[in-house]
Structures are given as structure tokens and as C-alpha cells.
C-alpha positions in Angstrom: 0.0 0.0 0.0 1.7 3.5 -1.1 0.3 6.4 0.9 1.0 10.3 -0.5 2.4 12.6 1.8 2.0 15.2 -0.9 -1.2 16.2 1.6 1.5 16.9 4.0 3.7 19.2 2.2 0.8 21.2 1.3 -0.5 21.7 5.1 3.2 22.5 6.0 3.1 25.1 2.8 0.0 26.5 4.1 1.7 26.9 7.7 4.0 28.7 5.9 2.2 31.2 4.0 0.4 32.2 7.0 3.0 32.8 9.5 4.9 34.5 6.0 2.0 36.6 5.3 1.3 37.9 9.0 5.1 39.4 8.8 4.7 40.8 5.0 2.8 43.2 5.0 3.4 44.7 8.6 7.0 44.6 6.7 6.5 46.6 3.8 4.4 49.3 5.7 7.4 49.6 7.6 9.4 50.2 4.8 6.8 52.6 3.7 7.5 54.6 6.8 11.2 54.3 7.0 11.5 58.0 6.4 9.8 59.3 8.7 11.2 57.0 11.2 14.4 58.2 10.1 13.2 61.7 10.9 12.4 60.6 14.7 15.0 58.4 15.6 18.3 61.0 14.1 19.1 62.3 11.1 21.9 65.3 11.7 23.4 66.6 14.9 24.3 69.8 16.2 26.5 70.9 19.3 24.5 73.5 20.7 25.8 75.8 23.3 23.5 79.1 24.8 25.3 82.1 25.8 23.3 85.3 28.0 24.3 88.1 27.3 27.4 87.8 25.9 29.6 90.5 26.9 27.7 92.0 29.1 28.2 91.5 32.8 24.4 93.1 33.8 21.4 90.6 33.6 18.5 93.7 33.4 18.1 92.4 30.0 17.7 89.4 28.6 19.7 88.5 25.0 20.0 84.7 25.1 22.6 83.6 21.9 22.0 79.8 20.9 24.6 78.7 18.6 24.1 75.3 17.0 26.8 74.4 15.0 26.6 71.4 12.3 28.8 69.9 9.4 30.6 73.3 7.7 27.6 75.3 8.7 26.5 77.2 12.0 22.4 78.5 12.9 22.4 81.2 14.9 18.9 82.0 16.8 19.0 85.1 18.9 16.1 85.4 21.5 15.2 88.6 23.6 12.8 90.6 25.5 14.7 93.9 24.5 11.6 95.1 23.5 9.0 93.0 22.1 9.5 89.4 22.0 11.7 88.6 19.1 14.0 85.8 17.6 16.3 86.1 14.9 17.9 83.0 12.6 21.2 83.5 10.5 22.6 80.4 8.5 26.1 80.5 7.9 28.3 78.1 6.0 31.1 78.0 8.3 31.6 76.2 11.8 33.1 79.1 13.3 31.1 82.4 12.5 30.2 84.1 16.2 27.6 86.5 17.0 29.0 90.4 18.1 27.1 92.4 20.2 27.6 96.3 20.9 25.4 97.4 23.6 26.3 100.6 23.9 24.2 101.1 20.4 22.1 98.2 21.0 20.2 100.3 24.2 20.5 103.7 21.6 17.7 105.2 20.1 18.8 104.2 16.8 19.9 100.1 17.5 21.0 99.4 13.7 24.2 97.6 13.1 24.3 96.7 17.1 24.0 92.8 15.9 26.3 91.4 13.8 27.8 88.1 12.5 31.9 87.8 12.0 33.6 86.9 9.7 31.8 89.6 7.5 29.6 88.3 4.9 28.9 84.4 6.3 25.5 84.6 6.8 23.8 83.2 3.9 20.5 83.5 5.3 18.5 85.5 7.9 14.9 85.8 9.0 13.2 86.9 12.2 9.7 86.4 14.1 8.6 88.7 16.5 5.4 88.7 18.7 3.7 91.6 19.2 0.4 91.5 21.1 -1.8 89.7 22.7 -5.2 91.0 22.4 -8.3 89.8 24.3 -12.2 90.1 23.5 -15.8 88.7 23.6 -16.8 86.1 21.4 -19.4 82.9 21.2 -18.4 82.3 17.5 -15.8 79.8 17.8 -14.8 79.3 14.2 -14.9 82.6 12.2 -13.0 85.4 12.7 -13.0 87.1 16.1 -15.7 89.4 16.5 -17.6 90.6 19.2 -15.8 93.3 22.0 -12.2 93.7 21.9 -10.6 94.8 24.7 -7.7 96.8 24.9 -4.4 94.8 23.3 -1.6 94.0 26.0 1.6 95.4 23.6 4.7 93.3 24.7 6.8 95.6 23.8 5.9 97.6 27.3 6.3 94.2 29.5 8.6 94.3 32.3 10.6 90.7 31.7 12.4 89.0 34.6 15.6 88.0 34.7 16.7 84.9 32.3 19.5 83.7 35.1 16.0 82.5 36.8 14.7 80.0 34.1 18.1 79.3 32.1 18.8 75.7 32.0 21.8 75.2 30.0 21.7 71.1 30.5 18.2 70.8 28.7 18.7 74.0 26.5 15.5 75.6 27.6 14.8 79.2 28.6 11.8 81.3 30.0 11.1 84.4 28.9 8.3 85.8 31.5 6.9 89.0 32.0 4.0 90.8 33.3 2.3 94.1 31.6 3.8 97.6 33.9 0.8 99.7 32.9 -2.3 97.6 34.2 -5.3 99.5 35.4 -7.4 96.7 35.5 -5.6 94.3 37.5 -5.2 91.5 35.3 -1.3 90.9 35.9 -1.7 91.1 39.6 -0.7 87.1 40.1 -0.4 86.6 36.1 2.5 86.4 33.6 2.7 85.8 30.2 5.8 83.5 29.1 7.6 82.7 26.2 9.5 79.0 27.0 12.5 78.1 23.8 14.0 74.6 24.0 17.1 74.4 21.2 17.8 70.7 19.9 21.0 69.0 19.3 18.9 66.4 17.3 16.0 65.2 15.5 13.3 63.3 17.7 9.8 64.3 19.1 8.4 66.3 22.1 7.2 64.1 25.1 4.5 66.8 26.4 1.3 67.3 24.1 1.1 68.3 21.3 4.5 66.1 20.5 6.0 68.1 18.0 8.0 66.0 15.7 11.7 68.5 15.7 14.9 68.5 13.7 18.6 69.8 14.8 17.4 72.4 12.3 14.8 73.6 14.6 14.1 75.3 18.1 10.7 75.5 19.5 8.7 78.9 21.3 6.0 78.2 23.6 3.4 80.8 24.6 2.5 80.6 27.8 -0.2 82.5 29.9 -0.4 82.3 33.3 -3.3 83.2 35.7 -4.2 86.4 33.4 -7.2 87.5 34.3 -9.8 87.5 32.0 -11.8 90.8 31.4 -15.0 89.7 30.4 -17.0 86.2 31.1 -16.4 85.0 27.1 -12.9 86.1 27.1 -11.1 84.5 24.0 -7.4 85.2 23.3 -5.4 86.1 20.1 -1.8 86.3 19.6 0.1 88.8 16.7 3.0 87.4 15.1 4.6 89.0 12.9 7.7 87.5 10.7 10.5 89.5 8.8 11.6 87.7 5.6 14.3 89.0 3.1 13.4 91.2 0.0 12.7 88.9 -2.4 10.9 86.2 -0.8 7.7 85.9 0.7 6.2 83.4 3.2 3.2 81.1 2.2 0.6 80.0 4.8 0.3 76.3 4.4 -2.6 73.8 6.4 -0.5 70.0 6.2 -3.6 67.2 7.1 -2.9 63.8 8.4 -5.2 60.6 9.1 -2.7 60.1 12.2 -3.7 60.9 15.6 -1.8 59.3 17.7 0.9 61.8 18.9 -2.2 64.5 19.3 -5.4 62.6 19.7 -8.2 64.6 17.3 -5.7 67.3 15.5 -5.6 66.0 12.1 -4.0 69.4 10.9 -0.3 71.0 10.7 -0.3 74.8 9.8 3.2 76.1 8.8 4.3 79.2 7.3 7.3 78.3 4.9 9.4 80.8 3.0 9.8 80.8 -0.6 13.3 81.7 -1.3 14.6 84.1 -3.5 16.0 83.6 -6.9 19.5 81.9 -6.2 19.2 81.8 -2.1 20.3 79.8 -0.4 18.4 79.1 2.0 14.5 78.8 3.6 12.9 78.8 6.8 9.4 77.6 8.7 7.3 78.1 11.3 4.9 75.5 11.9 2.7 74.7 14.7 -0.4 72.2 15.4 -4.1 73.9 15.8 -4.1 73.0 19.1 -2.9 75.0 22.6 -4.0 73.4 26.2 -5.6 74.8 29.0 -3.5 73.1 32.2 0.4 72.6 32.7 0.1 68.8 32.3 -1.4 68.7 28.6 -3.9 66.1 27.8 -6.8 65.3 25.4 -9.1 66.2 28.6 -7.8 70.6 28.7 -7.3 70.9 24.8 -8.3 73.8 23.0 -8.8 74.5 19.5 -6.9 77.3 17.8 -7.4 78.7 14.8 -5.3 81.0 12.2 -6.3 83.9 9.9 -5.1 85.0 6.5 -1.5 86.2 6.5 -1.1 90.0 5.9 1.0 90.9 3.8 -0.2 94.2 2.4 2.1 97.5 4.0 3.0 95.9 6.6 5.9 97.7 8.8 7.6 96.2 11.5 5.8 97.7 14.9 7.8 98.7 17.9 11.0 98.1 18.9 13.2 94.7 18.6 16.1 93.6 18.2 15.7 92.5 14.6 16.4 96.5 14.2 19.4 96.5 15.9 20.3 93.3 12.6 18.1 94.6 9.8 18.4 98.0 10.2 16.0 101.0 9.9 15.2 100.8 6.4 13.0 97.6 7.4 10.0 99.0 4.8 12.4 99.0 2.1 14.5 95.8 2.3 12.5 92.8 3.7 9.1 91.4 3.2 7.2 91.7 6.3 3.8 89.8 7.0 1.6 89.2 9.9 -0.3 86.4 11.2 -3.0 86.1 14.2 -3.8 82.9 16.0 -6.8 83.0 17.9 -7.2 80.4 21.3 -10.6 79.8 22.6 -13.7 78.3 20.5 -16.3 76.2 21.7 -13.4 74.7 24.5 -12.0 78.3 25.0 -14.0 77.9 28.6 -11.4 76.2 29.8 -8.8 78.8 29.8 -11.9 80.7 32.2 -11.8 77.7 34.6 -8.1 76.9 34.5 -6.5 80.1 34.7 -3.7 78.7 32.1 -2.9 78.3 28.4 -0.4 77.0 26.5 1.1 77.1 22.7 3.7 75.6 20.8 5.2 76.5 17.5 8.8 75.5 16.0 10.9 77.5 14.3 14.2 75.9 11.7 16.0 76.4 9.1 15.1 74.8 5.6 12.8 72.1 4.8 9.9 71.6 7.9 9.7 68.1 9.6 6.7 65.9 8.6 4.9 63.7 10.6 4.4 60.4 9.0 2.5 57.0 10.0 3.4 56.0 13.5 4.7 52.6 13.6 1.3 52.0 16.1 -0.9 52.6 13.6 1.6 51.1 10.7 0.8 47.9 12.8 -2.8 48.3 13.2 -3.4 49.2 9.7 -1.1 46.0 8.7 -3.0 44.0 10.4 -6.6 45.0 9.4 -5.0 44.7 5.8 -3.1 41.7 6.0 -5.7 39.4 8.1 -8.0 39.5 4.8 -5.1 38.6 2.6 -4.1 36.0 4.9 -7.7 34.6 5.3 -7.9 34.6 1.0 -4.4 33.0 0.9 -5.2 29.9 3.1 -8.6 29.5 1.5 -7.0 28.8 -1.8 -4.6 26.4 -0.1 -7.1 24.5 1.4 -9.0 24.0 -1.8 -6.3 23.0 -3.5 -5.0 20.4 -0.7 -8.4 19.2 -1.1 -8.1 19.1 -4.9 -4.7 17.6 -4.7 -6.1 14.9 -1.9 -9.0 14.1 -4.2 -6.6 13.1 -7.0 -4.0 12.0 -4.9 -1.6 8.6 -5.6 -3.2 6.8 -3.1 -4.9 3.3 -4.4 -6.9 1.4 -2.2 -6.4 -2.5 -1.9 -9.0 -4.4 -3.5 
């Protein structure tokens, strides 16, 4: 009697294909993502050092240098509270370009030419951001554009900031700019600030705390902080100016980026970024993105979340308001040489209750040089979305086996003894 075991080999082909199919295509939506994984887990490094003040033994202001220095090239961001709230970038192609200072024309009426890089002629690229009020008013719509009462605007270039030596923290490259408003009839600053937090980065990687920002060494990252403010009216939403300085010649276009992913922020499906379009042979571009989401407590959650929304950038004669330090780089002529346009981001909609309860809110942005980061598939929902995918294509796959071991059994060598 002869017995097939070609019955067997099929069962054991089947085992196969299933155990091979439930790695495949978790596999190749892996390698889908490799990018962005890339993006997370390195890409280039920076040494990144932070200098206050440099050369200047007083701390009554607050000029906070952060020199990240990569392959043949160096980013320069220069943060201060010298009046309102301002950070400058300069790209240079050289490892050891250093940032001068004079103070003495720096604290002058007329600031130009008080910031400068050497050697003369490395930058190959600057922009600045500067924010410039915070206004505050009445409204119930929670999607349109503000409307309702507005309330007189709290101008940051009159704050009185505290010292940086308090909030410096040169181990985890972070900073607090925090200030309160000197002229306040109403009372609103009387146990409230308003904060500006940077953190620089020696590499690429992603945020822990809400909303996770996904960061490159290219990058540094502003958060907008307010702080037991008190609200002047029971619907009180908030709205922060920004305004951004670009180079004569180039422009900045407002972008919205929309993703299916949630993970890293649970619900915000959307990006916004305003990227620079560079000028005909520049070489360089910069970004400033955020997620349209700020949070109304100081440990972030799904739970205190508040929507935010942007307007239309202005662009139309748009002057640079107050004074900043990106005077003291640009120069006075800013009207004449660089594109200037302004963007307001509102806080509040139907959760903008919370900041009323809470007494806090909080906003992140990043701001880098070239190309922003972009958040791919996490490899969480690579795996679930392999495995909803793939548990069909297993399922068809060992059908079709089965029939045919069935086929093959039904005409199989076996010959039964008469």
C-alpha cells in the first residue's frame, strides 16, 4: 500500500504562507515609513551651546545667543525681550562664525548695526519672528473670525521681563522668557504672567509633552504661555500677533498639512506652517509651523485641549511695529529691504472655557532652518493598519490552499487494496 504525503507538504506550505503573510505586510508598511522614522530616531546633529548676554556683565536684560553648530555650517537663533518678543535666525556656511554684540548702540535710540555676525559676509541667510500683542475680546463664534468686544491689546513691547539667570537651564537647553504688563489698570497681571518657554535641539526626535511636536537639529521650539491672566470679560477668547520678517525677495506662504494620524495628538488632524519661498538663487529657507491645538493646564492632555485657529496672512504694507532687536540686525530701512507679514492665531472656540476655569494656556510652534519636519505614520498605527489589511489577505491565501490540498487529496496517488 503506497500512501501520498504530498497532503503533507501542502499543510506545511499552508503553515508557511500564513506565518509568512502575517510578517509581510506589517513589513513593507514599515518600509513605507522608513522615512519618517528616520526623521524621529536621528538624522543630523548639532553641538548646541547658549550664551546670555554675551559680553555683558548686567542681567536687566535678557539677550539669550544659541549657537548650533553642524557639518561646515553654523544656525544662529537670537532670543530677547529687548523690547517685544523677538527671535532672529542667520545660517552660515562656516563652523566658526560668532555672534558680536555692541550694547552701547544696542540700548540707543537708533539700534541698527548693534547685531552682527563675523567673519563679515557668512550669513547666507536670515529671517526673524517677532510677537507683538496679545489681544483679548468677547466672542461665542468659535470658528470665524473674532468678532464681538475687543478689549484693549496688551503690547509686549511695554512688559517688564524677569531675569533669564532664573529660568536658564543650559543642560536641557530651555529658557523662559516671563513677563508681566507695567501699565495695568485693570488688574489682570496682579498674580499673572505671560511666558515665552524656547527649548534648542542637538537632534531630530519628538516632544514628550502634548502636542509632541516632531523636531529636527534644524529647529528650536517657542512656547506661549499665559499664566493666571485675568480674564476681562465672562467669554474672554485670546489672540496672539505674530509678525515674521523675511528677506526682500521672498515671501512666506501660509500652508494647512492634514494627516489621518492621531496618535501623537489625539483629534488634530491638521499641521499649519508658514514656509518661506526663497529668492531667486538663495540659499536658504525657513518655517514656522505649529499644530491647531494649545491646552488649558500645565500637564497637557486630550481632557484641557483647545482648538486654535489662524487667519489670513497680511501681507499688504506691513511695517515692523515697535522696537526689537531685529532692528538692531536689519536695520532702519526695514519697509524697504524685507518682506514683512503678519499672522494672528486666535485660542478659545467652543473649548476656549477652559482657559476661564483653569486660569492657564499654552502654545507651541517650532521655528528651523530649511525644509519643515513631517509627521508620517506611527509605527502603532503602521501595525494596526497592517494587520486590518493583512488578516484578509491571509484569510484569502489559506482558503485557496485548502481548496487545493483538497483538490490535490481528491486526486492524490493513493490506491486502495481491492
Amino acid at each position: 500500500m503506497r500512501v501520498s504525503r504530498r497532503g503533507g507538504s501542502v499543510c506545511n506550505i499552508v503553515t508557511k504562507m500564513l506565518a509568512g503573510g502575517s510578517l509581510l505586510l506589517p513589513g513593507l508598511w514599515l518600509l513605507a515609513s522608513f522615512p519618517g522614522l528616520l526623521a524621529e530616531a536621528g538624522g543630523e546633529r548639532r553641538k548646541v551651546t547658549l550664551q546670555y548676554n554675551p559680553g555683558l556683565a548686567s542681567s536687566s536684560v535678557n539677550l539669550l545667543h544659541v549657537r548650533a553648530v553642524g557639518h561646515n555650517d553654523t544656525l544662529h537663533y537670537v532670543w530677547s525681550s529687548i523690547g517685544a518678543p523677538a527671535v532672529l535666525l542667520l545660517y552660515t556656511r562656516s563652523e566658526h562664525s560668532a555672534l558680536r554684540v555692541n550694547w552701547t548702540k544696542l540700548f540707543s535710540s537708533s539700534p541698527a548695526g548693534a547685531l552682527w555676525i563675523e567673519p563679515p559676509g557668512s550669513v547666507l541667510y536670515s529671517t526673524g519672528v517677532v510677537f507683538t500683542k496679545v489681544f483679548e475680546y468677547n466672542g461665542a463664534n468659535a470658528s470665524a473670525l473674532p468678532e464681538g468686544q475687543f478689549y484693549p491689546p496688551y503690547d509686549l513691547a511695554g512688559f517688564s521681563w524677569q531675569s533669564l539667570n532664573r529660568t536658564l537651564n543650559r543642560t536641557a537647553l530651555t529658557a523662559t522668557f516671563r513677563g508681566v504688563d507695567t501699565s495695568d489698570p485693570g488688574g489682570a497681571f496682579r498674580n499673572g504672567t505671560i511666558s515665552f518657554k524656547v527649548t534648542a535641539y542637538e537632534q531630530s526626535s519628538r516632544d514628550g509633552p502634548l502636542p509632541r511636536l516632531l523636531h529636527t537639529a534644524n529647529s528650536s521650539k517657542v512656547e506661549f504661555i499665559m499664566d493666571q491672566v485675568a480674564p476681562r470679560g465672562n467669554g474672554s477668547r485670546f489672540l496672539l500677533e505674530v509678525v515674521t520678517v523675511e528677506e526682500k525677495g521672498g515671501r512666506k506662504r501660509l500652508r494647512s498639512v492634514r494627516s489621518i494620524d492621531d496618535e501623537f495628538t489625539p483629534t488634530i488632524f491638521e499641521m499649519a506652517q508658514l514656509v518661506s519661498e526663497p529668492r531667486n538663487n538663495s540659499l536658504g529657507s525657513s518655517f514656522f509651523q505649529w499644530k491647531t491645538t494649545a491646552y488649558g493646564s500645565r500637564d497637557a492632555s486630550r481632557e484641557n485641549a483647545i482648538r486654535c485657529h489662524y487667519h489670513p496672512l497680511q501681507t499688504a504694507n506691513r511695517t515692523l511695529p515697535g522696537p526689537s532687536i531685529l532692528h538692531a540686525y536689519f536695520g532702519e530701512g526695514l519697509g524697504h529691504s524685507l518682506t514683512i507679514a503678519a499672522i494672528n492665531i486666535s485660542f478659545g472656540g467652543e473649548d476656549g472655557e477652559i482657559y476661564a476655569e483653569k486660569g492657564y494656556l499654552s502654545w507651541s510652534a517650532l521655528l528651523g532652518f530649511g525644509v519643515p519636519p513631517e509627521d508620517t505614520f506611527s509605527p502603532l498605527v503602521i501595525a494596526i493598519m497592517a494587520v486590518a489589511l493583512g488578516t484578509p489577505v491571509v484569510l484569502l491565501v489559506a482558503g485557496g490552499m485548502v481548496v487545493l490540498f483538497v483538490r490535490r487529496t481528491r486526486y492524490s496517488e493513493y490506491q486502495p487494496i481491492n
